[in-house]
N, C-alpha and C positions, 0 to 999 in steps of 0.2 A: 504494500500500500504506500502510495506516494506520501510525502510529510506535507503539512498545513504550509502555505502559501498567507503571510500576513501581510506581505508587500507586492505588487503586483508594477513589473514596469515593462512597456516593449513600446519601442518606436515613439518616441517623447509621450507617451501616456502614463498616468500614473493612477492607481488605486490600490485602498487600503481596505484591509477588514475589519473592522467596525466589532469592536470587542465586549463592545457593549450589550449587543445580541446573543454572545453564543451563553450558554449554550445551543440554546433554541433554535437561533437562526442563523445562517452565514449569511452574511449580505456586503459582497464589497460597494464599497464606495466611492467617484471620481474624487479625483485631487487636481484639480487644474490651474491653482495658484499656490503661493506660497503660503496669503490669507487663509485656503481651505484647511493647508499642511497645519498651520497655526493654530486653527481650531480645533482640528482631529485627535492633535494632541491636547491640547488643554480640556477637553472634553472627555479625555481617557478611553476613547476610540481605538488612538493609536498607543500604546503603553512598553515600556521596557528602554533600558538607557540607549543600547542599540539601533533599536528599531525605528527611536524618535528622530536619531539623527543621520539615518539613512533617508526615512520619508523628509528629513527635512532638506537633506542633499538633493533628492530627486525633485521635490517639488522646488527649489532653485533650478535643476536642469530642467522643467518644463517650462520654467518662465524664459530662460536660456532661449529654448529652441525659436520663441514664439516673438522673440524683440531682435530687433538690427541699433547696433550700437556704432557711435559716428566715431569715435574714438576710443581708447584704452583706458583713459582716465573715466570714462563716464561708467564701463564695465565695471571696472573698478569697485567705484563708488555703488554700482548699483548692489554688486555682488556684497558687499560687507553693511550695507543697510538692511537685504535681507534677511542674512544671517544674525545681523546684532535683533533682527526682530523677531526671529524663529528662538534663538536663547529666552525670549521672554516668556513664550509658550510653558516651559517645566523647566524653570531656572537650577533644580536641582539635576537634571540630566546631565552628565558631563561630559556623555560622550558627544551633544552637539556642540558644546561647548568648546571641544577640542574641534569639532570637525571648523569651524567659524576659524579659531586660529590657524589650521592647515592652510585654508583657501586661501584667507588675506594674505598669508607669504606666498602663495602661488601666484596669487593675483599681481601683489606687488613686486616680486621677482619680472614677472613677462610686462606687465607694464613699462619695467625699466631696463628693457630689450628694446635695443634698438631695429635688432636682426626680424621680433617676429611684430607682424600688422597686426591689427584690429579683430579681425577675421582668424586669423591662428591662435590669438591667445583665445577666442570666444570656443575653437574647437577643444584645445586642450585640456581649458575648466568644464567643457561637457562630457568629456571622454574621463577626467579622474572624477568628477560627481557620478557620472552614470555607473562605474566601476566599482562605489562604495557598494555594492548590493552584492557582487560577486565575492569580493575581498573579504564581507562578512560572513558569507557562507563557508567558503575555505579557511577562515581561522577560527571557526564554529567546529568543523568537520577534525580538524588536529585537536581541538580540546577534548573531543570526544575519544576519539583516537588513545591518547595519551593519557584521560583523566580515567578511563574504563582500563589500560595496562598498569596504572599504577595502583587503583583497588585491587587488581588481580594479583598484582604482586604483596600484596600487603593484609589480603584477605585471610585470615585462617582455615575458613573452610571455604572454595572457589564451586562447590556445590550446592551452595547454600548463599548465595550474595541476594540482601535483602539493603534499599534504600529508602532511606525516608527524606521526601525534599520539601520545602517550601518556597509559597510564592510562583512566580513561571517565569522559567529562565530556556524555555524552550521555543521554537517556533516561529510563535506568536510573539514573542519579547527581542526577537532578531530580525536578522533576514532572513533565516531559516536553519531548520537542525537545534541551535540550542548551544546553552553552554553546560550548564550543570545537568539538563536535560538533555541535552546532546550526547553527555557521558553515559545516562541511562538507554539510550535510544545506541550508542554501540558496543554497551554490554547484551543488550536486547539482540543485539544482531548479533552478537559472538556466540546467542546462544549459551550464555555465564550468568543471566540474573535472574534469581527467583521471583522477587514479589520489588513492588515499590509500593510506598503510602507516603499519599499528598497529602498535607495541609490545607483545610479552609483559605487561610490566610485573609481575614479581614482586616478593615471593613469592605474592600471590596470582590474579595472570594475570588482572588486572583487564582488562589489552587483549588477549588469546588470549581470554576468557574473554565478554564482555562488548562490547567494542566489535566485537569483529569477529562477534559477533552480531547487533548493530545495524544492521553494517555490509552484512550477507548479510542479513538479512530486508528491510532497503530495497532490497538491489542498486543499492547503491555500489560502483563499482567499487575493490577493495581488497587488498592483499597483507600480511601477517602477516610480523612482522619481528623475528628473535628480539634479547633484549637488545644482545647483543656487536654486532650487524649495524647498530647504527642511525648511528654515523659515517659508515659505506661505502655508505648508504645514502643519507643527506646529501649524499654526493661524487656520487653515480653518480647521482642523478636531476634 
């Protein structure tokens, strides 16, 4: 079974899943401005430090594709007003927060290129914005990798690997695959893990809500485990 799609981009289009819905419903969303991108997140539509600052990249590269800029300087300026207004969205995500500082030295770097025009620096900030989406998939896919060999090395008994997570750090909280969730999704695949049990995770049952969505559309095998339960839960498994 293919993994949850939170982000959805092809050929300057952008939509998100609306997280607000699931379980219930999947329903993606258009994102045609940076305004929408703005709201998606502030609305917790869009959610997870990742994932905010990927949609907030691409919905930059869809406004990108859709303006002709007269010179470098105006680029510029446009590219670092959007992003200083996307950081306002979940001022505590820090991963857009980082992504704002990459671009502006990218930005300011080719601006202060004499060698490239107008037109080459607009391709090059669309080609590493539109690239955030893959680049997070592929450093999702090594933690997984990596965090499932080193439980396995450090496990006592590697027939019996049982995890307990909280929160959602899978899928839906990236560009795809997961981080902590990533881990469980390639012991899953290795064929190495018995049981997981999610966390409620309130107030917004991001683990009732979210992971153990994930975790029933892969069929991982899984148990939902309310707040108060996760000590007795720790002990007894």
């Amino acid at each position: 079974m293919t993994t949850l799609e939170a982000i959805r981009y092809k050929d300057g289009r952008l939509s998100v899943l609306d997280q607000l819905q699931l379980p219930l419903k999947t329903d993606y969303i258009a994102v045609k401005t940076v305004d929408d991108a703005w709201n998606a997140i502030r609305d917790m539509k869009v959610r997870g430090a990742p994932a905010i600052a990927i949609v907030g990249c691409l919905s930059v590269a869809v406004e990108l594709n859709a303006k002709v800029f007269q010179s470098k300087k105006t680029l510029e300026e446009h590219l670092n007003d959007r992003f200083n207004y996307l950081v306002t969205s979940r001022p505590t995500a820090v991963n857009i927060q980082q992504a704002r500082t990459e671009f502006a030295k990218l930005a300011s770097s080719l601006s202060a290129d004499d060698a490239i025009d107008v037109d080459q620096m607009k391709f090059r900030i669309l080609n590493q914005l539109e690239g955030t989406l893959a680049v997070d998939v592929a450093i999702n896919r090594l933690i997984g990798e990596h965090g499932a060999k080193d439980i396995i090395e450090n496990c006592r008994s590697t027939s019996e690997i049982r995890i307990l997570t909280h929160c959602n750090t899978g899928s839906l909280a990236t560009a795809g695959y997961g981080t902590a969730l990533g881990v469980i999704r390639s012991l899953h695949s290795m064929k190495m893990l018995k049981h997981v049990f999610c966390t409620e995770t309130r107030p917004y049952n991001q683990g009732a809500r979210l992971t153990a969505y994930e975790l029933v559309h892969e069929a991982i095998p899984a148990t939902l485990v309310c707040e108060i339960g996760r000590a007795s839960c720790r002990e007894r498994v």
